[in-house]
C-alpha positions in Angstrom: 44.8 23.7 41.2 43.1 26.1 43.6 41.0 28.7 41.9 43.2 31.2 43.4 46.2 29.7 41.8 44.5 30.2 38.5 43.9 33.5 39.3 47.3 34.2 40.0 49.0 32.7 36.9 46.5 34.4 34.4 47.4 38.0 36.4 51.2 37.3 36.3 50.4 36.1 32.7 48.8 39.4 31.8 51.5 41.6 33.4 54.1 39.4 31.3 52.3 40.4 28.6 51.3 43.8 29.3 55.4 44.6 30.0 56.1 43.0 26.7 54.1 45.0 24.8 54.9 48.3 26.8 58.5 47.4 25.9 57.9 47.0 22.6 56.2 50.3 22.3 58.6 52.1 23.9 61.3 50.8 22.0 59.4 51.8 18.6 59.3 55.0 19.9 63.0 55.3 20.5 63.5 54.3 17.0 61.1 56.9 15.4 63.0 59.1 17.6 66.5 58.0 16.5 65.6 57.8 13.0 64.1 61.6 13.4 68.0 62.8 15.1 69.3 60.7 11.5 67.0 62.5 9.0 67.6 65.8 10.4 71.7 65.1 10.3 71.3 63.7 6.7 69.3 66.7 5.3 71.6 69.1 6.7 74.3 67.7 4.2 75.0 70.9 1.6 74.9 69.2 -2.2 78.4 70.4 -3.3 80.5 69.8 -6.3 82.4 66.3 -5.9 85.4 66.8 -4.3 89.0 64.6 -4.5 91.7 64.4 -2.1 95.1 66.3 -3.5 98.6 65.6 -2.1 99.7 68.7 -2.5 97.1 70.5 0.1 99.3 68.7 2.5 102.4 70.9 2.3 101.5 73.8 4.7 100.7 71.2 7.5 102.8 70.1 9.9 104.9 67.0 9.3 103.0 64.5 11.6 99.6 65.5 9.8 100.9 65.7 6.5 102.3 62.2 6.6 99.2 60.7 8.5 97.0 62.2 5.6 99.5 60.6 2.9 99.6 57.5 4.8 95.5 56.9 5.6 94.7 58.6 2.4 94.8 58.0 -1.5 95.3 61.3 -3.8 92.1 61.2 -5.5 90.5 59.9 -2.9 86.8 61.0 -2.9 85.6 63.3 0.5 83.2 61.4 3.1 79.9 63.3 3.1 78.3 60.7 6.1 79.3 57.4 7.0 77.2 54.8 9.2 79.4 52.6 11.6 78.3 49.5 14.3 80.2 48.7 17.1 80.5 46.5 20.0 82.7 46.6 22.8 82.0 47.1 26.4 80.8 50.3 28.8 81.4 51.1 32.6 79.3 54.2 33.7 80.2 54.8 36.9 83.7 54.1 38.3 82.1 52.4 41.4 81.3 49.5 38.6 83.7 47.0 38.8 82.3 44.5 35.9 81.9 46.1 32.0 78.6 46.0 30.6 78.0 44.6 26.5 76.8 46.9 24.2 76.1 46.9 20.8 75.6 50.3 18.7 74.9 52.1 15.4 76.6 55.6 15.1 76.0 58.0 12.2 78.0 61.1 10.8 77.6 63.8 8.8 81.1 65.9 8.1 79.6 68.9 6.8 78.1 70.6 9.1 79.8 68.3 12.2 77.0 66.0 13.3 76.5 62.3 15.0 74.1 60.2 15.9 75.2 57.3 18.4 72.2 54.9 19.5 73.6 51.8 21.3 71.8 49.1 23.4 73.7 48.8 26.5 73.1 44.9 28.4 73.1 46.4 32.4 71.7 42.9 33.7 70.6 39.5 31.8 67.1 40.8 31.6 67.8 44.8 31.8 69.3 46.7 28.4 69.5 50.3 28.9 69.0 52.1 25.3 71.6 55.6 25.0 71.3 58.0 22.6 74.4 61.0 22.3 73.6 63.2 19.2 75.5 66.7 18.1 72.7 68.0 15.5 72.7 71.5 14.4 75.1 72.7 16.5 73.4 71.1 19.6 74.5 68.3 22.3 72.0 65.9 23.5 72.3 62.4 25.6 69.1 60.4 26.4 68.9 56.6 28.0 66.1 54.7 29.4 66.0 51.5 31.3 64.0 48.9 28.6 63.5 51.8 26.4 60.4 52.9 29.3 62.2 54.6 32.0 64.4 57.8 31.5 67.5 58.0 33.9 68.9 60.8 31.5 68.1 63.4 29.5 70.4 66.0 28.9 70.3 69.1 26.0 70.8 72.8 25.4 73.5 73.3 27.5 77.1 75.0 26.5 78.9 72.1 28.1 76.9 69.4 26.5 77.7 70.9 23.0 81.6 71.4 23.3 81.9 67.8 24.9 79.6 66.1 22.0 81.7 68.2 19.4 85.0 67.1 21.0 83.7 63.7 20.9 83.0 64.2 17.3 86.6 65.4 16.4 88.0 62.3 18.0 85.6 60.0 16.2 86.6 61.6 12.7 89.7 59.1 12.5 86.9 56.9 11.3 86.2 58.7 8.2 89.7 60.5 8.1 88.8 62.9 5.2 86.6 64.8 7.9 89.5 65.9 9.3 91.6 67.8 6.0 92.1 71.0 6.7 89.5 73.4 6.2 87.5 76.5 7.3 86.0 74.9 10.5 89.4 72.3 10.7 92.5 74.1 11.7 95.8 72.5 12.5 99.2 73.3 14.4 102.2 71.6 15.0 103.3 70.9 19.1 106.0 68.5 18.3 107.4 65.7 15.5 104.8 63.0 17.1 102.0 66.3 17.9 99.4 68.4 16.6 96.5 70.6 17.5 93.4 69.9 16.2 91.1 73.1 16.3 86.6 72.4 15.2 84.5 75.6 14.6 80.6 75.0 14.4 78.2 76.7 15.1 79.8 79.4 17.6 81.1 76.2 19.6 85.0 75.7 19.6 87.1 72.9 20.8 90.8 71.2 20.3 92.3 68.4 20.7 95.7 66.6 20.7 96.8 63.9 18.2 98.8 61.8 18.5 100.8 60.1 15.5 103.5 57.3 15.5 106.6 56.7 13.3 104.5 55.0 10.6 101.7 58.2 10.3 99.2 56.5 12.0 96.9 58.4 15.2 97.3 56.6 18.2 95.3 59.2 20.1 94.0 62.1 21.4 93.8 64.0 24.4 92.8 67.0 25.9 93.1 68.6 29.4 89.4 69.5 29.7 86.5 68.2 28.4 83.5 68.4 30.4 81.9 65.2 32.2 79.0 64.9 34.7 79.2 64.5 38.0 76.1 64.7 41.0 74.0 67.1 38.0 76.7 69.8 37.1 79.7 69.7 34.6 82.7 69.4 35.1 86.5 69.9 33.3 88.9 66.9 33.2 91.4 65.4 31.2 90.1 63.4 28.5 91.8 60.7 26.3 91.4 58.2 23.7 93.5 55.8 22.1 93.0 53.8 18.4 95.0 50.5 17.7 94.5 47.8 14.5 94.0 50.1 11.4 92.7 48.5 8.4 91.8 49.9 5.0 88.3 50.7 4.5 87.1 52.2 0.8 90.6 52.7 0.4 91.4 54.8 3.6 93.1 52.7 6.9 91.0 53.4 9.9 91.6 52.1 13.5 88.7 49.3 14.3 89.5 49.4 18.0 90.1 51.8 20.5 88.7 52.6 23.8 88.7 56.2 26.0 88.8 57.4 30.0 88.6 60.3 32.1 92.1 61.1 33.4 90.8 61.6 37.2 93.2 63.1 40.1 95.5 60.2 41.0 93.7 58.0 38.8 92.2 56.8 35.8 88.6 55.7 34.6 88.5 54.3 31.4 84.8 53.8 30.3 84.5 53.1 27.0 86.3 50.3 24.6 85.0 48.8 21.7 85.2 47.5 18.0 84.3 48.2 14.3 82.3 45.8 13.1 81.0 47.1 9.8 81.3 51.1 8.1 79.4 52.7 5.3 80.2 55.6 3.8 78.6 58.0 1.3 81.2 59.6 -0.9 81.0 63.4 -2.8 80.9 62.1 -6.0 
């Protein structure tokens, strides 16, 4: 072999290497940085008197609500103070994508005050995962990704938009630990119809609604509202927004849907984005 040859291999060699450990550095980093978003969701968690679920709280609800509650729920059932969920499914970020991208992810709540954490691992190529991380800490929206944990493409925070759609997200995502969702001082609900209700979150001087929906056995097979915003080309926009959960099984003694996906409800059109599974769920009880 030519000594040019050599040289070659043993420079491709070192940039294999240098990359790797880059990577590897980078992706440490994203973790402290995760783990930080996580510690500061956790340690806002107030350290109240255990609290049980109670039947008769229901009866000033409307009927849909009141029946999902009874149905999902156990009296005595204790209240969710965080709960720590993975997922898989698939993701489509752009609607020019024709193919679904695999992710896997790790999403973490807190139901009083409101907060999530969801950092997933989405596979873009065979050799290219993009790392994503929404949060709604403390009030505030955030949504970082990087190509191999190294390259930011996004990194979006304190804006008015950004916290009303991560706090909408939230309320939606509460059907995973249901208890989040009792009425309360930041939860208001009101009837639309015998399948319908309004779903009203307070936090932090940020508030949003949403529509669920409920079948004939009390279960919520979704939620929708006509504006939630979404970015396009770097500024927000309002647009229908919708979600649907399907396969409920009981978890700690509540029933949860373990699949569901969502879209934006374009003009003439539809772009789902988002459908996955629940693979595993934690939760830390007020007992």
């Amino acid at each position: 072999m030519a000594a040019w040859a050599k040289l070659t291999l043993v420079g491709l060699g070192l940039v294999v290497v240098g990359l790797g450990l880059a990577i590897g550095f980078g992706s440490a980093r994203w973790n402290g940085r995760t783990s930080q978003f996580v510690e500061k969701l956790i340690q806002a968690l107030p350290r109240k008197e255990p609290k049980t679920v109670t039947f008769k709280d229901f009866e000033q609800l409307p009927a849909p609500v009141a029946k999902y509650f009874r149905w999902a729920l156990k009296e005595g059932q204790p209240l969710i103070r965080s709960a720590r969920i993975i997922q898989v499914g698939e993701f489509r970020a752009r609607e020019a994508d024709e193919g679904w991208s695999p992710f896997e992810a790790k999403q973490y709540f807190s139901a009083q005050p409101p907060g999530f954490v969801w950092d997933a691992g989405i596979r873009m190529a065979p050799l290219i995962k993009v790392r994503v991380r929404d949060a709604y800490v403390a009030g505030q929206g955030s949504m970082q990704a990087k190509i191999l944990s190294l390259v930011t493409v996004v990194d979006e925070r304190e804006k008015a938009e950004l916290n009303a759609g991560a706090l909408q997200r939230y309320l939606a995502e509460a059907v995973w630990f249901p208890t989040a969702l009792l009425p309360s001082e930041e939860v208001k609900w009101r009837a639309i119809d015998n399948s319908r209700a309004l779903a009203t979150l307070t936090d932090s001087g940020t508030t949003v609604s949403l529509e669920f929906h409920f079948n004939d056995v009390g279960e919520i097979k979704g939620v929708f509202t006509p504006g939630r915003y979404r970015e396009v080309n770097g500024k927000y926009e309002s647009a229908p927004w919708a979600g649907h959960f399907r396969n409920y099984k009981e978890r700690d003694g509540m029933r949860i849907p373990v699949e569901g996906d969502v879209e934006w409800q374009l003009p003439g059109r539809s772009f789902p984005y988002w459908k996955g599974r629940i693979v595993e769920v934690e939760y830390d009880f007020a007992r």
